[in-house]
TISE-203773 format. One record per residue (C-alpha): residue number from 1; x, y, z; residue in one letter. Coordinates in Angstrom, 2 decimals. Example, Ala and Ser with C-alpha at 12.3 -4.5 7.8 and 13.67 -1.06 7.14 Angstrom:
! residues 2
<vextor><num>1</num><x>12.30</x><y>-4.50</y><z>7.80</z><residu>A</residu></vextor>
<vextor><num>2</num><x>13.67</x><y>-1.06</y><z>7.14</z><residu>S</residu></vextor>
***
This chain:
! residues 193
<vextor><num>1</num><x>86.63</x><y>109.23</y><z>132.40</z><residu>X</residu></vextor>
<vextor><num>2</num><x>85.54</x><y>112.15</y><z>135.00</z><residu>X</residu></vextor>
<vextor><num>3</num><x>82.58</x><y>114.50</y><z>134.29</z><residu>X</residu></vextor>
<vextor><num>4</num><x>84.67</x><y>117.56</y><z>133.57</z><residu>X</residu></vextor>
<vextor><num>5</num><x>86.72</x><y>115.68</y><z>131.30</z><residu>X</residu></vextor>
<vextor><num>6</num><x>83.37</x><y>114.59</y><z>129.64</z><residu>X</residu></vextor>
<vextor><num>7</num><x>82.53</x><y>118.49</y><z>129.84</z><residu>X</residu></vextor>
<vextor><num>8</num><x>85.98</x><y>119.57</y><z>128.17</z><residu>X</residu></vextor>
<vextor><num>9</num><x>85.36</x><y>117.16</y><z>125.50</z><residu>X</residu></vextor>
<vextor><num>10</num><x>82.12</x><y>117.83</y><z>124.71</z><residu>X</residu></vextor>
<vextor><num>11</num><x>83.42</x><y>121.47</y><z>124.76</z><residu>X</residu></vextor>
<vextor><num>12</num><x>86.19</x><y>120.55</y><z>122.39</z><residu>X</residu></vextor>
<vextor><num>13</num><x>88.29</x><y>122.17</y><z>124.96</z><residu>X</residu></vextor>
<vextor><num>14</num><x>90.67</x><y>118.68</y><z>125.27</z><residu>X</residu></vextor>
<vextor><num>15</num><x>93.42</x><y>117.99</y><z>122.55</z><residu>X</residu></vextor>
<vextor><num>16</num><x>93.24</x><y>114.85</y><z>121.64</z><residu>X</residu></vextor>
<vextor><num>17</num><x>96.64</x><y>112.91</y><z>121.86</z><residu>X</residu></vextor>
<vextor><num>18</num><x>97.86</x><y>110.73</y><z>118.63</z><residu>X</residu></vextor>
<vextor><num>19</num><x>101.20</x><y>108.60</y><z>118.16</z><residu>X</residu></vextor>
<vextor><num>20</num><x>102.05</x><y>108.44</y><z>114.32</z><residu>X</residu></vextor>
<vextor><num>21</num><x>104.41</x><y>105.92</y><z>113.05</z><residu>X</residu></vextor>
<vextor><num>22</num><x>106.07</x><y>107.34</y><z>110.39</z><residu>X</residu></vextor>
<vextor><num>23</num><x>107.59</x><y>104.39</y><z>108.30</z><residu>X</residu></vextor>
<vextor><num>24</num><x>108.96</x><y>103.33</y><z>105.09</z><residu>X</residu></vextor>
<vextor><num>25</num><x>112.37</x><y>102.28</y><z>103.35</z><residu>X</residu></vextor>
<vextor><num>26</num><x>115.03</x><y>104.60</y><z>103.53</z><residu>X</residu></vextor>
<vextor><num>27</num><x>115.36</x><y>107.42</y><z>101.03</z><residu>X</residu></vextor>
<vextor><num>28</num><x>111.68</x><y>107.64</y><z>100.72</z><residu>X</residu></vextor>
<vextor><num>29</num><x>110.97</x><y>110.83</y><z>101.81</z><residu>X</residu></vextor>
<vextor><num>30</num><x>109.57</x><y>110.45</y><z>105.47</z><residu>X</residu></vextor>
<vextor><num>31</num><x>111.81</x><y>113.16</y><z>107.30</z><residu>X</residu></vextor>
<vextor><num>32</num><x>111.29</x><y>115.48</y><z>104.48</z><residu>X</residu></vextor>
<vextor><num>33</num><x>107.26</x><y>114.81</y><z>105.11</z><residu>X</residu></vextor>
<vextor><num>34</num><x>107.25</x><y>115.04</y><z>108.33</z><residu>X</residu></vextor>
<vextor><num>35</num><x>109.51</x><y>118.63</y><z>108.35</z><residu>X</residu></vextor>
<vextor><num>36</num><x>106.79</x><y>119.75</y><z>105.89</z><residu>X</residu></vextor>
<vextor><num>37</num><x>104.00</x><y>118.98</y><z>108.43</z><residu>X</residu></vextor>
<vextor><num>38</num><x>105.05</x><y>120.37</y><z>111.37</z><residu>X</residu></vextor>
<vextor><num>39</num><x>104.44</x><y>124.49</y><z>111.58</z><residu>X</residu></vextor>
<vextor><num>40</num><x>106.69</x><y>126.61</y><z>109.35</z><residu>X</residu></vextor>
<vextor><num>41</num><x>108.77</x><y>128.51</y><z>112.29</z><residu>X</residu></vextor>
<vextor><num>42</num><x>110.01</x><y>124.68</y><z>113.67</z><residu>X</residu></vextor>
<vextor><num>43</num><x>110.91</x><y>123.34</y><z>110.36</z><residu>X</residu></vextor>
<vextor><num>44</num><x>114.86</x><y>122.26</y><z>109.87</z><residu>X</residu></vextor>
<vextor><num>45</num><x>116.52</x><y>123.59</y><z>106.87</z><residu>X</residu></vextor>
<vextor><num>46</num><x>118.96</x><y>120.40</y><z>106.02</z><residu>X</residu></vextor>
<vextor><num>47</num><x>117.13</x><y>116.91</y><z>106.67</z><residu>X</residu></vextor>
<vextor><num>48</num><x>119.59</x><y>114.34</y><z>106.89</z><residu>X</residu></vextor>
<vextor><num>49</num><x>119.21</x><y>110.23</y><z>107.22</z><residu>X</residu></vextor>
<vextor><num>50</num><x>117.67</x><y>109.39</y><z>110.36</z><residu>X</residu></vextor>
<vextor><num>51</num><x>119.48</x><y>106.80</y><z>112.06</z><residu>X</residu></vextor>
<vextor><num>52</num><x>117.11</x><y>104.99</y><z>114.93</z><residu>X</residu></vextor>
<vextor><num>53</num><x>114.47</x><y>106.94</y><z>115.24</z><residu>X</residu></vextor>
<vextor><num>54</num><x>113.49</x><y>110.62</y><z>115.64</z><residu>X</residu></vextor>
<vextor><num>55</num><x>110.16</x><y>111.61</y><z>117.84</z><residu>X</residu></vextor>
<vextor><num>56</num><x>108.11</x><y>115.62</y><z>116.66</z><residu>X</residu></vextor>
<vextor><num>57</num><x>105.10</x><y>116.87</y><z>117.99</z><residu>X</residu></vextor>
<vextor><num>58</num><x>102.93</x><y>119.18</y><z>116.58</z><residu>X</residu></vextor>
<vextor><num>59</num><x>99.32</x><y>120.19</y><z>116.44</z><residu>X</residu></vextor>
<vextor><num>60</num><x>96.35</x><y>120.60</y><z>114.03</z><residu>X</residu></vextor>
<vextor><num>61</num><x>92.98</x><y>121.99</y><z>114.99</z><residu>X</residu></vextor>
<vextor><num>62</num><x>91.74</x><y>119.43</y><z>117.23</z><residu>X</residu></vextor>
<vextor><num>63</num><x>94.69</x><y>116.57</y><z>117.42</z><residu>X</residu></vextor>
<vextor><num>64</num><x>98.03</x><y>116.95</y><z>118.91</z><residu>X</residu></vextor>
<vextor><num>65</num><x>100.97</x><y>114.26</y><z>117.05</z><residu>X</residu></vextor>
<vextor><num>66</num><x>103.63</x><y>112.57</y><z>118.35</z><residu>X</residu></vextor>
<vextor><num>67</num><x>104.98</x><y>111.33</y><z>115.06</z><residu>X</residu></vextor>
<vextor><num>68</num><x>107.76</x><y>108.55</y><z>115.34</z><residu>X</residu></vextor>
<vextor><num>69</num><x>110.36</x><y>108.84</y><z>112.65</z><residu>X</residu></vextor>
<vextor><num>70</num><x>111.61</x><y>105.79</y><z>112.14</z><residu>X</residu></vextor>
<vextor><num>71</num><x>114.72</x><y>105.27</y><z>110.46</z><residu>X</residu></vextor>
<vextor><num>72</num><x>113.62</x><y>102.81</y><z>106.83</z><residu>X</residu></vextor>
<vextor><num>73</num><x>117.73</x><y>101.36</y><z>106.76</z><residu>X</residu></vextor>
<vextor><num>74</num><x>118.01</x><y>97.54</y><z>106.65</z><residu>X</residu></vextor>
<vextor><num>75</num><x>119.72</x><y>97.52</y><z>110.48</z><residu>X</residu></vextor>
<vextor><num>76</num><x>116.98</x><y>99.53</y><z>112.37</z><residu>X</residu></vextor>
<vextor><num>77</num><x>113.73</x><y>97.83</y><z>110.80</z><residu>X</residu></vextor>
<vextor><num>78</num><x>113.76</x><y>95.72</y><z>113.81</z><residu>X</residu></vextor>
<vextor><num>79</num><x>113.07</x><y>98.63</y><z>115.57</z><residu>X</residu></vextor>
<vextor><num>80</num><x>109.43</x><y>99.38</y><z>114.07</z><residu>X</residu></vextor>
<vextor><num>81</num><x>107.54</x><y>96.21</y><z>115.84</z><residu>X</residu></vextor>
<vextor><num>82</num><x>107.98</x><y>97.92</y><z>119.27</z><residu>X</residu></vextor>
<vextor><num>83</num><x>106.02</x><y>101.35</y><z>118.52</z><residu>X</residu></vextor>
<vextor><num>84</num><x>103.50</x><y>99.29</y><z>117.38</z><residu>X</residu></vextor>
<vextor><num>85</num><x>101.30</x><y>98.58</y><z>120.41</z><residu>X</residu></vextor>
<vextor><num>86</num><x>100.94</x><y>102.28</y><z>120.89</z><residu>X</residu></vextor>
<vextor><num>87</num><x>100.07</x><y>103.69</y><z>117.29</z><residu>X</residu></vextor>
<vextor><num>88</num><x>96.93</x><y>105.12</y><z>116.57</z><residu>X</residu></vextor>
<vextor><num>89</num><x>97.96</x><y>105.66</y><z>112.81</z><residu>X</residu></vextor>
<vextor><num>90</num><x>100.68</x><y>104.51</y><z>110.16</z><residu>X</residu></vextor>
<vextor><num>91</num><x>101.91</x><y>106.85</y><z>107.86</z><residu>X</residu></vextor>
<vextor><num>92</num><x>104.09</x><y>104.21</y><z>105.12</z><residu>X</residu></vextor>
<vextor><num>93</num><x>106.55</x><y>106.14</y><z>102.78</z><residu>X</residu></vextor>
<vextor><num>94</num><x>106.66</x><y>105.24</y><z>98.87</z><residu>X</residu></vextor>
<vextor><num>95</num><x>109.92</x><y>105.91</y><z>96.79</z><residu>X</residu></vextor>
<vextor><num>96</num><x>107.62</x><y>105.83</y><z>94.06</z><residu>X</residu></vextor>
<vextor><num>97</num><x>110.53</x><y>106.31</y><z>91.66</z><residu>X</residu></vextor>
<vextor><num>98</num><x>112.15</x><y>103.61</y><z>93.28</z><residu>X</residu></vextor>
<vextor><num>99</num><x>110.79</x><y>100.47</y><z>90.78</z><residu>X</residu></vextor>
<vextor><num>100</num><x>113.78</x><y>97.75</y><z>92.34</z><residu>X</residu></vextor>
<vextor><num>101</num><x>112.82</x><y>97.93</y><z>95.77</z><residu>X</residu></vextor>
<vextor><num>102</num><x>109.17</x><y>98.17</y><z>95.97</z><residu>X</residu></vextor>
<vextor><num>103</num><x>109.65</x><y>94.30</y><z>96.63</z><residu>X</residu></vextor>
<vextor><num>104</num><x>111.32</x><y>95.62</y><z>99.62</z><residu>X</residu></vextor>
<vextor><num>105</num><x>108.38</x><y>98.01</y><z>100.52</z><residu>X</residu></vextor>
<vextor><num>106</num><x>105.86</x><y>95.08</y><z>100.26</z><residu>X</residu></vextor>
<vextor><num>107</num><x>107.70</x><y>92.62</y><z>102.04</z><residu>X</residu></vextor>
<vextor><num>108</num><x>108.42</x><y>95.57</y><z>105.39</z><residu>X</residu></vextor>
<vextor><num>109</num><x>104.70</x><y>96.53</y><z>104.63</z><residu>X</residu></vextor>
<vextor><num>110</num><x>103.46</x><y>92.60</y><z>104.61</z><residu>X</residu></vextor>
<vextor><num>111</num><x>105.00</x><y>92.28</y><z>108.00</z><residu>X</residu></vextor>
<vextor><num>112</num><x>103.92</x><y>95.09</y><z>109.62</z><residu>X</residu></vextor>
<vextor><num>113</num><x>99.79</x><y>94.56</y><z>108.80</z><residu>X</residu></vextor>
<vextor><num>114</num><x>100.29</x><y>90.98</y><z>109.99</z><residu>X</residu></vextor>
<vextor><num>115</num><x>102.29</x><y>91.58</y><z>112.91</z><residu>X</residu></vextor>
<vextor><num>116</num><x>100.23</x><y>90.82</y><z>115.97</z><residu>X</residu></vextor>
<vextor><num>117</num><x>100.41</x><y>94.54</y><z>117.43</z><residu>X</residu></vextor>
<vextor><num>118</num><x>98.68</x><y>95.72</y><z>113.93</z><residu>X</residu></vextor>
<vextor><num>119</num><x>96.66</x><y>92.54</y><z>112.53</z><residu>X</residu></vextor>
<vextor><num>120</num><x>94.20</x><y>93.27</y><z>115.49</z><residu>X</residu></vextor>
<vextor><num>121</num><x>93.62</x><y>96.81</y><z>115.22</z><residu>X</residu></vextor>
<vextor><num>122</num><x>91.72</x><y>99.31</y><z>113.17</z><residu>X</residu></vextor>
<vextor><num>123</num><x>94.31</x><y>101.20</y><z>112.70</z><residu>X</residu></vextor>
<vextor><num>124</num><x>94.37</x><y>104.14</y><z>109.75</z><residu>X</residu></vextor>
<vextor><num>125</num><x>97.02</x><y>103.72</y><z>107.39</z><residu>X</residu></vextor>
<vextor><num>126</num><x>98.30</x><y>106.23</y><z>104.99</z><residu>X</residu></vextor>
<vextor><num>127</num><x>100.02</x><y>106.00</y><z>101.88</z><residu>X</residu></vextor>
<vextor><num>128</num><x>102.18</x><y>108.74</y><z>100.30</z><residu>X</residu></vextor>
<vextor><num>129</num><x>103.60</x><y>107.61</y><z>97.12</z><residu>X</residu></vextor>
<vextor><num>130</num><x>106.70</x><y>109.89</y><z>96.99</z><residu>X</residu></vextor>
<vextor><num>131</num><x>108.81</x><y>112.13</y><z>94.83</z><residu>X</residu></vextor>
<vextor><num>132</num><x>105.65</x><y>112.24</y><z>91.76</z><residu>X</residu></vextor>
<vextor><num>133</num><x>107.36</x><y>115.20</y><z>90.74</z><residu>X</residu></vextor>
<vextor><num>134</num><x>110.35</x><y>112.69</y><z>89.16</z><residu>X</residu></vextor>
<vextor><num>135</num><x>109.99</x><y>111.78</y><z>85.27</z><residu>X</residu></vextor>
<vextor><num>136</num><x>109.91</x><y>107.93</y><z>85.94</z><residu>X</residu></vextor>
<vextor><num>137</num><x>107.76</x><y>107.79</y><z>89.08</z><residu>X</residu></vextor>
<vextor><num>138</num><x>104.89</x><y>105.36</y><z>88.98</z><residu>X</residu></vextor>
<vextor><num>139</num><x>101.15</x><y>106.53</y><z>89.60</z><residu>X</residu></vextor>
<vextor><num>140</num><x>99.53</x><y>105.88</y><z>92.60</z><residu>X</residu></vextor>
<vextor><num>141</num><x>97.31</x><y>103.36</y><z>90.70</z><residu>X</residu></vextor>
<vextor><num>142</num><x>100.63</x><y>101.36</y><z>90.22</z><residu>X</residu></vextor>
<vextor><num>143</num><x>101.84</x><y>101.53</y><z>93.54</z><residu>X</residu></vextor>
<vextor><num>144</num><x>98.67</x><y>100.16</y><z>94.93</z><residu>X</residu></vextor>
<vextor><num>145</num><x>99.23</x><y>97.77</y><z>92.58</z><residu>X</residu></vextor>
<vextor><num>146</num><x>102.56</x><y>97.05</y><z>93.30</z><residu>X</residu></vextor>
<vextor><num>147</num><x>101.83</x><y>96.96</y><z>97.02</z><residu>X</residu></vextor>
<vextor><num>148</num><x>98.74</x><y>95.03</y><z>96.95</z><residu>X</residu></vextor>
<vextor><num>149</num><x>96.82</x><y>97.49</y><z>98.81</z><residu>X</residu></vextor>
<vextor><num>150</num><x>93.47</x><y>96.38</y><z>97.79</z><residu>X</residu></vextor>
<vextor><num>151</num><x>94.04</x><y>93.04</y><z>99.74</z><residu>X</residu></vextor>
<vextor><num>152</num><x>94.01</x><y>95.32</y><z>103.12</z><residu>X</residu></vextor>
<vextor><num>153</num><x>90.51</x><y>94.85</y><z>104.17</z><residu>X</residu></vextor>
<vextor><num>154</num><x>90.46</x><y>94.72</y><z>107.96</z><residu>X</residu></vextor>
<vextor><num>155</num><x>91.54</x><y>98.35</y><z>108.29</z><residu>X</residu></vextor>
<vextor><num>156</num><x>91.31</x><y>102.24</y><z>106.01</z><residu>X</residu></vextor>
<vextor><num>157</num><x>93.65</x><y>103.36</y><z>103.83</z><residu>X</residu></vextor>
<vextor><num>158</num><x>94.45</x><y>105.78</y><z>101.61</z><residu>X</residu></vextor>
<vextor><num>159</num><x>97.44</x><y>106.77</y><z>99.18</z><residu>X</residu></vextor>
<vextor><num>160</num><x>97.86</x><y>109.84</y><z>97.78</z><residu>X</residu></vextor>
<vextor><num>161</num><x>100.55</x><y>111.07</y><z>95.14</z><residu>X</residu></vextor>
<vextor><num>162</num><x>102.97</x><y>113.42</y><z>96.86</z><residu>X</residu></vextor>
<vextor><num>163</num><x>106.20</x><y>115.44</y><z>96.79</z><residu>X</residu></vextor>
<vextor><num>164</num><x>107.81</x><y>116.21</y><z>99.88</z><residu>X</residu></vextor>
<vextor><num>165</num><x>110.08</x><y>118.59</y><z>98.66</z><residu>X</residu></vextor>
<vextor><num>166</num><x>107.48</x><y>121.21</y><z>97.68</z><residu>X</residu></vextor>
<vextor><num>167</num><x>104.75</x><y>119.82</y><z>100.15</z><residu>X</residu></vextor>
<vextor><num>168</num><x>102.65</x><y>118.70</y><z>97.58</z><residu>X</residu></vextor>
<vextor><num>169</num><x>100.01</x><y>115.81</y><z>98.30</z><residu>X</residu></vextor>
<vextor><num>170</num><x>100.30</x><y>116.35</y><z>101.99</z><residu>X</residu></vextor>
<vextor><num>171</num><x>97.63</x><y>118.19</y><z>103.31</z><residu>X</residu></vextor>
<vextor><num>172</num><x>94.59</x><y>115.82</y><z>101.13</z><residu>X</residu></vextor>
<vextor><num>173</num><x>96.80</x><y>113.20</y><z>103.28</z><residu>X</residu></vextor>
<vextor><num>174</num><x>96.97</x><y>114.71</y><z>106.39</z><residu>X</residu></vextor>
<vextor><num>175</num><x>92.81</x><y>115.51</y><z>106.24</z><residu>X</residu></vextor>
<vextor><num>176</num><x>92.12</x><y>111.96</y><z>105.37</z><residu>X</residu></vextor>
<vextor><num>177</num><x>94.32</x><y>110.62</y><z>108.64</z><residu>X</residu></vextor>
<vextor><num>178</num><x>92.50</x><y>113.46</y><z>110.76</z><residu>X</residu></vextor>
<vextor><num>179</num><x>89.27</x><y>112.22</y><z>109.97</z><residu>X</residu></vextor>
<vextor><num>180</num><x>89.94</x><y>108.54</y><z>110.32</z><residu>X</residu></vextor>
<vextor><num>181</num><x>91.29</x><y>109.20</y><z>113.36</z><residu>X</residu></vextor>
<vextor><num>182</num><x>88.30</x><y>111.51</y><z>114.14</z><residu>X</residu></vextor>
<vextor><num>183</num><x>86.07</x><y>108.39</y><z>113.93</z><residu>X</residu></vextor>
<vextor><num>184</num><x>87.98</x><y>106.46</y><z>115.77</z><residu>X</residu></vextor>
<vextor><num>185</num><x>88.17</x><y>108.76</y><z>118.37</z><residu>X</residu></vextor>
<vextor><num>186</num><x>84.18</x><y>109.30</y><z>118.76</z><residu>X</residu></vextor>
<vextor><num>187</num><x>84.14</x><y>105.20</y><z>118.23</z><residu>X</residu></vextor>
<vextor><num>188</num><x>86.15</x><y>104.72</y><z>121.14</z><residu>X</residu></vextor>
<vextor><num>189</num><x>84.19</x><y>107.70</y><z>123.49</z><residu>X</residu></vextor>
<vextor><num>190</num><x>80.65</x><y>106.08</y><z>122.50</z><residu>X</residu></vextor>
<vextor><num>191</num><x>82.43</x><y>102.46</y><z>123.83</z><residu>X</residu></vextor>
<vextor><num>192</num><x>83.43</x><y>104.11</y><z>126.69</z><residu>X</residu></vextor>
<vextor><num>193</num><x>80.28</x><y>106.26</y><z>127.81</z><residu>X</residu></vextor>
***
């Protein structure tokens, strides 16, 4: 790292740069969470499946995203494992109305903390239980539950309720990832000074 990119830094004049994977089964809500985060004037009207992948950048207050949609449909999972090596962060979708496939959702979620790209690294994951606002959704307490968080040890998480429709749940999300990744950041700078 040069001195004046020491200086910017210091000077919080640098953006720091962040890849976000953005994953979960399909129908969970992660399109519809990540139109809700991006600035008001950019977002899309109609969200529709994604099929593959879809990449959106946008910026808070001291981070700029690359968020990587990826598509949650039985055929593309395969493609997660290679945007893993490059992730700062996970964001993992909950249908949390969705009681018959949360098997599902552990088993893709089981994989991806012990895949060799993840199992290694400190990397921030976030937890949006989805679509609270339905009549039958399960709590947050119940999804953790469900998923097993508590057994994640080697890395932070979080999992708030949310509901993508209205936007709900996101930002006490959003602030949690921003300051993990904060610390990480200034973890990483102090290592490298």
């Amino acid at each position: 790292m040069g001195l004046l990119d020491k200086l910017s830094g210091w000077l919080g004049l640098r953006k720091k740069e962040v890849n976000i994977l953005c994953l979960g089964l399909d129908n969970s809500g992660k399109t519809t969470i990540i139109n809700q985060l991006k600035p008001s004037n950019t977002q899309g009207q109609d969200i529709v499946p994604t099929i593959g992948f879809n990449i959106e950048k946008f910026k808070s207050s001291s981070l700029s995203f690359t968020v990587f949609d990826m598509s949650g449909q039985t055929r593309y999972r395969n493609l997660w494992e290679h945007y893993y090596k490059e992730s700062h962060a996970i964001i993992f979708v909950i249908d949390s109305n969705d009681k018959l496939r949360m098997v599902v959702a552990k088993e893709e979620l089981n994989i991806l903390l012990n895949h060799e790209d993840i199992c290694c690294k400190k990397v921030p994951v976030l937890f949006f239980a989805n679509k609270m606002d339905l009549r039958d959704a399960m709590s947050t307490v119940k999804v953790s539950q469900m998923l097993c968080l508590e057994n994640i040890k080697d890395k932070p998480w979080h999992i708030c309720a949310s509901n993508a429709i209205k936007g709900e749940g996101l930002q006490e999300g959003l602030e949690w990832l921003q300051e993990q990744l904060g610390q990480s950041y200034q973890n990483n700078e102090q290592i490298n000074d």
